[in-house]
C-alpha positions as CSV (number, residue, x, y, z in Angstrom):
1,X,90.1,-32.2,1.9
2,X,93.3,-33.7,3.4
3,X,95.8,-33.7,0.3
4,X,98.6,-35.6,2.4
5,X,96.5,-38.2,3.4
6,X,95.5,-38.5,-0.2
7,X,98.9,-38.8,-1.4
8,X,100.1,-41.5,0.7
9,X,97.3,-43.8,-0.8
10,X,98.7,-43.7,-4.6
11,X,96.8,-46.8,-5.3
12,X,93.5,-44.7,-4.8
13,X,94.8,-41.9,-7.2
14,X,96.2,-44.3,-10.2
15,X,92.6,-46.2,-9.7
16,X,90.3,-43.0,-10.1
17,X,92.8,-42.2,-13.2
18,X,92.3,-45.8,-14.5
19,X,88.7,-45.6,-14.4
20,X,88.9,-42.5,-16.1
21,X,90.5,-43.4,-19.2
22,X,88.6,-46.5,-19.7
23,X,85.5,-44.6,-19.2
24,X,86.9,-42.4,-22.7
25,X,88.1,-44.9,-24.0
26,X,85.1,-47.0,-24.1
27,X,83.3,-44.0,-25.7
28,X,85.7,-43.7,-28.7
29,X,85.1,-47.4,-29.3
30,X,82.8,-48.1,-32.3
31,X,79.7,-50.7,-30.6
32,X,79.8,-54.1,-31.8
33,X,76.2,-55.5,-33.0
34,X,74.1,-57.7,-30.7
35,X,74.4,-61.3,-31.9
36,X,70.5,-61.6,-30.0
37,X,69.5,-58.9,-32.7
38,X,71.7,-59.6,-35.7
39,X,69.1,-61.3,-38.1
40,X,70.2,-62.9,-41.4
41,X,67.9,-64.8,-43.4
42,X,68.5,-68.1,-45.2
43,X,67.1,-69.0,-48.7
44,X,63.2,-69.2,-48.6
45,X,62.6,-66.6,-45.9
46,X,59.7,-64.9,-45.6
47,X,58.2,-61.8,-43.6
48,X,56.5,-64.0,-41.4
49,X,59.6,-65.9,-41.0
50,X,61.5,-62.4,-40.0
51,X,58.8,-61.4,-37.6
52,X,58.9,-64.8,-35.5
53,X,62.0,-65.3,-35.6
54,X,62.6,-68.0,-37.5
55,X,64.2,-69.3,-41.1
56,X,63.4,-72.0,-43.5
57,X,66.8,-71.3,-45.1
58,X,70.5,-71.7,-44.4
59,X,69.9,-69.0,-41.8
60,X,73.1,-67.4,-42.0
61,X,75.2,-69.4,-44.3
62,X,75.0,-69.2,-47.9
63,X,72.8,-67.2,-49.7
64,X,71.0,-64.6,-48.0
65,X,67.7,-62.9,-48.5
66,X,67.6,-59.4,-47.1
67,X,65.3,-57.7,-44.5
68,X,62.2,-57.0,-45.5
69,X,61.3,-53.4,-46.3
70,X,59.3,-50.5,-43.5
71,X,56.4,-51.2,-46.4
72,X,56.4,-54.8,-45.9
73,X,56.3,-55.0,-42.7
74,X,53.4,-52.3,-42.2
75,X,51.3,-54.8,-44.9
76,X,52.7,-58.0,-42.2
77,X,51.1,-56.1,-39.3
78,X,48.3,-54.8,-41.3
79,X,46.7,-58.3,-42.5
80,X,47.3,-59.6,-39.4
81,X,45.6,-57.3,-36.8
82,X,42.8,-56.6,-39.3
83,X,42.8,-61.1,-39.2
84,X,43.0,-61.0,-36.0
85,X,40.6,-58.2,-34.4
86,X,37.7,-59.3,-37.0
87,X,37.2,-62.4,-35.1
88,X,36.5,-60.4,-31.6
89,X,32.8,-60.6,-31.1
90,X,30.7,-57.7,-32.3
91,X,33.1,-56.5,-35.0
92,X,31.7,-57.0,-38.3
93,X,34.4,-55.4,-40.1
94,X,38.0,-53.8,-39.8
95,X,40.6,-52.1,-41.6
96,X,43.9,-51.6,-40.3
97,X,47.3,-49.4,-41.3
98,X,50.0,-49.7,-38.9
99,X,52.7,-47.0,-39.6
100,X,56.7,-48.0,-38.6
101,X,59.6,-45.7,-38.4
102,X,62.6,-47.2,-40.6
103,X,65.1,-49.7,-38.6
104,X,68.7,-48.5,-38.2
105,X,70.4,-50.5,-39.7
106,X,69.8,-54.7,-40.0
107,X,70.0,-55.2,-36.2
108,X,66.9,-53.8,-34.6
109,X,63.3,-54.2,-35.7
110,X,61.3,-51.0,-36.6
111,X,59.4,-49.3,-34.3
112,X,55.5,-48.6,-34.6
113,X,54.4,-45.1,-34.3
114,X,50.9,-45.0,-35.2
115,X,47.6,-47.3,-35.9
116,X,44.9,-46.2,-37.5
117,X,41.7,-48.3,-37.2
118,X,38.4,-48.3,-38.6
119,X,35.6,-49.9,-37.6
120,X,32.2,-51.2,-38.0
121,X,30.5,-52.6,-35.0
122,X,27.3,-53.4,-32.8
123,X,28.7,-51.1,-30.5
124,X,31.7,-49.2,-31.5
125,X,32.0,-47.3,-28.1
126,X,33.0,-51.2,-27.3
127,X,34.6,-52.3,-29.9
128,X,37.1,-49.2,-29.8
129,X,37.6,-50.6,-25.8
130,X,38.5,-53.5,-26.9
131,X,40.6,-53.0,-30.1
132,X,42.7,-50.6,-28.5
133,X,43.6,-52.6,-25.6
134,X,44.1,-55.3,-28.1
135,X,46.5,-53.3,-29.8
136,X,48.2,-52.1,-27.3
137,X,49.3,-55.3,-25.4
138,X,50.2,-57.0,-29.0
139,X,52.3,-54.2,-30.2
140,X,53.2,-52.7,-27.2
141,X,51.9,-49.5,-28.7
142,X,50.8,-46.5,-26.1
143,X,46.9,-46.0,-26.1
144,X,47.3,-42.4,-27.7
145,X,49.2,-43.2,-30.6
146,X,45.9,-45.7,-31.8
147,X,43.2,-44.1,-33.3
148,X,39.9,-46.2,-33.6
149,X,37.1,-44.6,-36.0
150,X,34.0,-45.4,-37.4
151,X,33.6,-46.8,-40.7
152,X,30.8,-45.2,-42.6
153,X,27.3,-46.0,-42.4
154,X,28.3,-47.5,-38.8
């Protein structure tokens, strides 16, 4: 490397040591919240409100109500895929439990970790197909973390 070259371009030297200190600076900095994410929920709001995104309330002035729990939300996801997959054709009945990990804080959504399924079918080889596929594109859940069993006497 060609230190006197170097030297006579200063500019190039106080930039790198610029960059630098922003760079740890930036670190240091506590991270402001996502206004996309930030959810507050007016008077009247509901989990199904919450999940779509929407509020009957002041939504954000006013009074509040607050997020609703990891448990409420497992029972939002459970009612709903067990509504929703017992309409696909061969299924004559379905349970569902959805398991979430708790949300950090009030600005991000908790993440599902597991479903558990069970089913009774014409043909649950099928049915399984299907469900999990279902799952999978509604909750944007990986294949192996759904587990699709028979119900008994199926």
């Amino acid at each position: 490397m060609d230190w006197q070259r170097l030297a006579k371009q200063k500019w190039l030297i106080f930039l790198a040591a610029l960059g630098v200190i922003l760079l740890s600076v930036s670190t240091l900095l506590p991270k402001r919240a996502d206004p996309a994410t930030t959810t507050t929920l007016g008077t009247g709001a509901n989990v199904d409100d919450w999940m779509n995104g929407t509020t009957n309330g002041t939504g954000g002035g006013g009074t509040t109500t607050p997020l609703p729990s990891v448990a409420e939300i497992e029972t939002y996801y459970d009612s709903q895929l067990e509504r929703i997959l017992s309409k696909i054709a061969g299924i004559r009945a379905v349970t569902v439990m959805v398991t979430t990990t708790p949300s950090s804080g009030k600005t991000s959504q908790p993440q599902v970790i597991g479903v558990l399924v069970t089913v009774n079918a014409d043909n649950f080889f099928t049915a399984k197909s299907e469900i999990v596929e279902s799952i999978t594109n509604v909750l944007d859940v990986p294949a192996y973390k759904i587990s699709v069993e028979p119900q008994k006497g199926n």
